[in-house]
C-alpha positions in Angstrom: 97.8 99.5 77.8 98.9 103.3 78.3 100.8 103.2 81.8 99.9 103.8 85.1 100.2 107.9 85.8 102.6 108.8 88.7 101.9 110.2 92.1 104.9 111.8 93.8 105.9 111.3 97.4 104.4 114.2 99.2 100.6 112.9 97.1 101.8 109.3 98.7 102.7 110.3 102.3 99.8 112.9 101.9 97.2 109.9 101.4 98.9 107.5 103.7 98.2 110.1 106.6 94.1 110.5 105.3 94.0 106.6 105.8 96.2 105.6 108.6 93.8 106.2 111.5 90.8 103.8 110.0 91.2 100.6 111.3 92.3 97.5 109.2 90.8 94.3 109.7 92.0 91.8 112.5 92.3 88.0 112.7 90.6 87.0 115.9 92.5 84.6 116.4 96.1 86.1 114.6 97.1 87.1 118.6 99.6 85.2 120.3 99.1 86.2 123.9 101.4 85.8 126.7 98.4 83.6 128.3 97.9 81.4 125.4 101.6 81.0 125.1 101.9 79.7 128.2 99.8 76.7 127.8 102.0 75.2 125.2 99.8 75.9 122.2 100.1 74.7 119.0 99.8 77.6 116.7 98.3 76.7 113.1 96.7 79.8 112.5 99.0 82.1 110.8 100.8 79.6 108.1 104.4 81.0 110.1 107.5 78.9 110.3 108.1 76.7 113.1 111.8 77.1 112.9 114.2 79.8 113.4 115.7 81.8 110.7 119.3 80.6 109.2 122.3 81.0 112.0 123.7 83.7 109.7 120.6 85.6 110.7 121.8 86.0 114.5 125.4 86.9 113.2 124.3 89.4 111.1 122.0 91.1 113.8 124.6 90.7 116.7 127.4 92.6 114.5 125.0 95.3 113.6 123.8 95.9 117.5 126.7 98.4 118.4 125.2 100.3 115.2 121.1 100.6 116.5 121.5 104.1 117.1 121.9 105.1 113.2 119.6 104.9 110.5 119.9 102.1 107.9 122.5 103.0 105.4 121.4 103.1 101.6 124.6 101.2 100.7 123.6 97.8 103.0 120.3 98.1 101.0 121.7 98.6 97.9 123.8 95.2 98.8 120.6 93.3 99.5 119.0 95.0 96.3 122.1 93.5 94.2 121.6 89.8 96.1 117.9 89.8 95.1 118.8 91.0 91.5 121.2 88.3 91.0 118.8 85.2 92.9 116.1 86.9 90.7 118.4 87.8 87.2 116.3 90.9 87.4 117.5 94.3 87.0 118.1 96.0 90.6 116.1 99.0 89.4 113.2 96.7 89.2 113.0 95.7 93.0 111.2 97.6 95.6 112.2 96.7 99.1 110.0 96.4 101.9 106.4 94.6 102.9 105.1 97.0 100.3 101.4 95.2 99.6 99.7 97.7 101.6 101.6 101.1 100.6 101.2 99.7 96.7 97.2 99.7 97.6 97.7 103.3 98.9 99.6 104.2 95.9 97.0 102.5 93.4 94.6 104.4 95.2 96.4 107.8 94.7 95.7 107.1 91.0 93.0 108.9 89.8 91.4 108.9 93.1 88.2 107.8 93.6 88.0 106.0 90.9 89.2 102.4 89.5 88.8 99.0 91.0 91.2 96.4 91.8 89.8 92.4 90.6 91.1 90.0 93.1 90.1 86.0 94.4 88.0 85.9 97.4 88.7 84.3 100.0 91.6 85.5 100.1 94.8 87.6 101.7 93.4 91.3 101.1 96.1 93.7 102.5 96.7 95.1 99.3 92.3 95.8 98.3 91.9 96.5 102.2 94.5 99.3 102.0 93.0 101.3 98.8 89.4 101.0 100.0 89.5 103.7 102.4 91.2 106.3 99.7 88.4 105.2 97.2 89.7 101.5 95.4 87.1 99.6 94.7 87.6 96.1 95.3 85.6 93.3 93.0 86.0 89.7 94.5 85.9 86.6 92.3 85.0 83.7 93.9 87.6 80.7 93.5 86.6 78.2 90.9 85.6 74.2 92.1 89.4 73.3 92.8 89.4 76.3 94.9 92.1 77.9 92.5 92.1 81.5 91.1 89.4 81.3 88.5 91.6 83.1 85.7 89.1 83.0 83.3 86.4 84.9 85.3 89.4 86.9 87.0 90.0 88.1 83.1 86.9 88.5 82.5 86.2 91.0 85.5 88.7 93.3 83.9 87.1 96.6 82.7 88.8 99.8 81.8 88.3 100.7 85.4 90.6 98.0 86.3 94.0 99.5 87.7 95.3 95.9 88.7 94.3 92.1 89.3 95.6 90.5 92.3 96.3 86.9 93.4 97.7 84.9 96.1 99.8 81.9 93.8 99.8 79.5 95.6 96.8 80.5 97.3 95.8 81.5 100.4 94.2 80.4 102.4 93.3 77.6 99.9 97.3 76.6 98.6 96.7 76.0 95.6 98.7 76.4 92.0 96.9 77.5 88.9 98.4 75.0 85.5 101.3 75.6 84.6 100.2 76.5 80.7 97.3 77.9 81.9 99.0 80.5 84.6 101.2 81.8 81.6 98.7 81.9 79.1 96.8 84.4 81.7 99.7 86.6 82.4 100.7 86.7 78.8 97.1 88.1 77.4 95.8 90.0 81.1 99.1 91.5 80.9 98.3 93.4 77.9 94.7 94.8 79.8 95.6 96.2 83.2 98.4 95.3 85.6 98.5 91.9 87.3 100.3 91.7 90.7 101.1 88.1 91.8 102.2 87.6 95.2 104.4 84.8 95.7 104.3 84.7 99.6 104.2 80.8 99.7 105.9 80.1 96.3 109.0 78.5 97.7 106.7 75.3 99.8 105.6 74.2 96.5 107.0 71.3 94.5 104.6 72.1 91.4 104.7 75.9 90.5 105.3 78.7 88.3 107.0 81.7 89.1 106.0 85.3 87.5 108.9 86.7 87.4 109.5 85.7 84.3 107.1 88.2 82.7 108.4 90.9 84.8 112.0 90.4 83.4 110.6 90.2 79.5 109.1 93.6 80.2 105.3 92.6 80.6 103.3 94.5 82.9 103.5 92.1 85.6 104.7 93.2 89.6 105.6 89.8 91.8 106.1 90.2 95.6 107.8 87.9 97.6 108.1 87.8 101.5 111.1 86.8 103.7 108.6 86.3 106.3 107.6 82.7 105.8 110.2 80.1 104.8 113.1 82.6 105.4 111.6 83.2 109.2 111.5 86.2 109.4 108.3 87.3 110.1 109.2 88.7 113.5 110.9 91.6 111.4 109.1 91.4 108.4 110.5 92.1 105.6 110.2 91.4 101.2 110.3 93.0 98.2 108.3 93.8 95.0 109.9 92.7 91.5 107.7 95.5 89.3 108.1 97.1 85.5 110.6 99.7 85.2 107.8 102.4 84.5 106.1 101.1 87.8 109.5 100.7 90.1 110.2 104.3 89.2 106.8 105.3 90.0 107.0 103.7 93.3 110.2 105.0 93.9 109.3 108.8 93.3 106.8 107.9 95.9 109.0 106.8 98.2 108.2 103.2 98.8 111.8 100.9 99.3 113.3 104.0 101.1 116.0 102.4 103.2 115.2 104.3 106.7 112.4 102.7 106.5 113.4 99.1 106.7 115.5 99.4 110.0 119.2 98.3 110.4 118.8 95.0 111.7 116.3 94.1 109.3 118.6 94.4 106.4 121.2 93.0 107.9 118.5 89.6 108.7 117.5 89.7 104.8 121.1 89.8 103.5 121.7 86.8 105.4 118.7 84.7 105.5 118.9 84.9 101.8 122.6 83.8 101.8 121.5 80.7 103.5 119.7 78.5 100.3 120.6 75.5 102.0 118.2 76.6 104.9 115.7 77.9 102.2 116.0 73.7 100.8 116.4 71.9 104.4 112.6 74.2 105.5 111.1 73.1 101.9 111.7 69.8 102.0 110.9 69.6 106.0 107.3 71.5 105.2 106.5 69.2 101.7 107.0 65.6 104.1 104.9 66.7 106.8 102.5 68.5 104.4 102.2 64.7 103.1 101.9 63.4 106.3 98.6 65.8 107.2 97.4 65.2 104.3 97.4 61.0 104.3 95.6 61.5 107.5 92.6 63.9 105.8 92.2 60.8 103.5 92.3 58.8 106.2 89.6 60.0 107.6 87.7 61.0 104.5 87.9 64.4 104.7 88.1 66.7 101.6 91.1 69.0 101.2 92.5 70.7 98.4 95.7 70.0 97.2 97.7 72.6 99.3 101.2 73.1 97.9 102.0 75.6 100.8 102.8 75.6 104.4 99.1 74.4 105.2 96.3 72.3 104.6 93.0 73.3 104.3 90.2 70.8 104.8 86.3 70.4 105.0 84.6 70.3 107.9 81.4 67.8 108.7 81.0 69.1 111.5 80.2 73.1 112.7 83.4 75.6 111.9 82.7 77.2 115.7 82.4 73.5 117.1 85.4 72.2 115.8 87.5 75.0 116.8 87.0 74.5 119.7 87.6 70.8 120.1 91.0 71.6 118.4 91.8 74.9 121.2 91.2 71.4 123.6 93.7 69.6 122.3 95.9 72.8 122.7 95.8 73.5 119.1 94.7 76.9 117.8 93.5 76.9 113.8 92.6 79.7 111.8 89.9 81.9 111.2 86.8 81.6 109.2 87.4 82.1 105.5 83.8 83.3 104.0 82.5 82.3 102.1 84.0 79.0 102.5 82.8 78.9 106.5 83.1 75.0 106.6 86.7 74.8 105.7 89.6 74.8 108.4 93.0 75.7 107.4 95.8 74.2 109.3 99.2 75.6 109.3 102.5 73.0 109.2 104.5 73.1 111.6 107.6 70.6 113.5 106.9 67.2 113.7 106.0 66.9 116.7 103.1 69.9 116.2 101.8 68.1 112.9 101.9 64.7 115.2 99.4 66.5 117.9 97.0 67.8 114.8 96.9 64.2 113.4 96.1 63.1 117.4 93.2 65.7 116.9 91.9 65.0 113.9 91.6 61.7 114.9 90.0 62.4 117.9 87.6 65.0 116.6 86.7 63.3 112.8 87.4 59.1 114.1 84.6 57.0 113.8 
């Protein structure tokens, strides 16, 4: 495959400023209100983590405060570039930092403009399509196949010489689920060679039984992975992650002017360095998630309800009973659940959270499904 042409930063900004003003699509019910908080809500709606970030997180913010008035410094980023490089054995010139889904979409989209498509699972997390559309990126959806996985042979098969990428969620959202092991690589080895296939890895570290990507990207295939400090590491009150892309592609990006450290605030790579230093914390929230992922889970059987077999931060379920009904016999119990995922409109996805949070869900389900 002949690689992707470049578009230089003043083409990038240039198209960033055409699309900024059309409105992106909102989650109804992805606003945590100052009223709703008040009640003492359990939120299972957005799949965040129920914990703080690593103690090292607050030490590193406090000891940049005194700084707040000046600009993030390109040698802090380069330090956090370095840490990913060595937790990823990547080179650093293959790392983009930043929650870059939506300006890679721009930047697709810059491509030959007005033309192309993007082939990605549907449902699905769509920041990445929903950016391009408005600059012209055509977005071809591919329904998940009957284990509510990526379908990888029809994901392949969508792929056209109008194809500038295929993205998926792995594990899934808002399904969770992992594509086979042999059968994940066998896709990335021969779609590889076709177009360019962007995995995005936001969930990767809840699951026991996974494969990472990355792998291609560091034997030179044309494979990007983005990963997200936002969920496990907690930090999705100053979002943050990064994209692990083909030399030809990080360059690319680069000349654009994606990963520019003023961009990424002070504080927030200051949080990132240390959130990352802190694997232990990384372990103690994996293991946490996995037992009470089990626990929600026994209780779906329980009550013979049909779930998929989530290896995130959530569950996501069949409903019996009407999507609207149910939501709001859960908002009742003081528990608010996710959005609608069409076309699966009788599934309900349930984000993990403490103990005591998972405890009230079971108390729900119970109450809601129980004989």
């Amino acid at each position: 495959m002949k690689p992707l042409s470049s578009i230089n930063k003043r083409q990038f900004l240039s198209l960033s400023a055409l699309t900024a003003f059309l409105p992106m699509a909102t989650q109804v019910l992805g606003k945590n209100s100052g009223k709703e908080a008040s009640k003492n809500l359990v939120y299972a709606n957005l799949n965040e983590n129920p914990f703080p970030p690593s103690p090292l997180v607050k030490q590193a913010i406090e000891a940049e405060l005194d700084q707040i008035g000046r600009y993030s410094e390109p040698a802090a980023a380069q330090k956090l570039v370095n840490q990913i490089a060595s937790l990823e054995n990547i080179d650093p010139d293959q790392i983009i930092l930043g929650e870059v889904l939506g300006s890679l979409g721009l930047f697709l989209a810059g491509i030959k403009p007005d033309q192309g498509n993007i082939v990605y699972s549907v449902p699905g997390y769509t920041a990445l399509v929903d950016a391009g559309k408005p600059a012209g990126l055509k977005g071809i959806g591919i329904a998940l196949n009957k284990a509510l996985q990526n379908d990888l042979p029809a994901l392949e098969k969508a792929i056209t010489a109008e194809t500038k990428a295929v993205y998926l969620v792995n594990p899934h959202n808002p399904s969770g689920t992992v594509n086979h092991h042999t059968d994940f690589s066998e896709f990335l080895a021969r779609a590889s060679q076709k177009t360019l296939i962007i995995v995005d890895e936001a969930y990767l570290e809840y699951a026991r039984f996974a494969q990472t990507a990355a792998s291609f990207t560091q034997k030179g295939a044309n494979v990007a992975v983005f990963r997200t400090l936002d969920k496990i590491y907690g930090l999705a009150g100053m979002p943050i992650g990064y994209l692990l892309a083909p030399k030809a592609l990080a360059a690319s990006l680069r000349e654009a002017g994606l990963g520019d450290p003023h961009d990424l605030g002070r504080l927030t790579v200051a949080a990132a360095r240390a959130a990352l230093s802190d694997q232990k914390r990384r372990l103690f929230i994996h293991d946490y998630t996995v037992k009470n992922r089990v626990r929600l889970t026994a209780a779906l059987d329980k009550l013979k309800l049909t779930h998929t077999e989530s290896e995130s931060n959530f569950v996501f379920f069949k409903t019996p009973i009407p999507f609207s009904e149910v939501r709001e016999k859960f908002y009742q119990s003081g528990i608010v659940v996710a959005r609608p995922f069409p076309p699966l409109n009788d599934w309900i996805r349930l984000s993990l959270g403490r103990d005591e949070e998972v405890s009230r869900i079971i108390t729900a389900l119970n109450r809601i499904f129980g004989a």
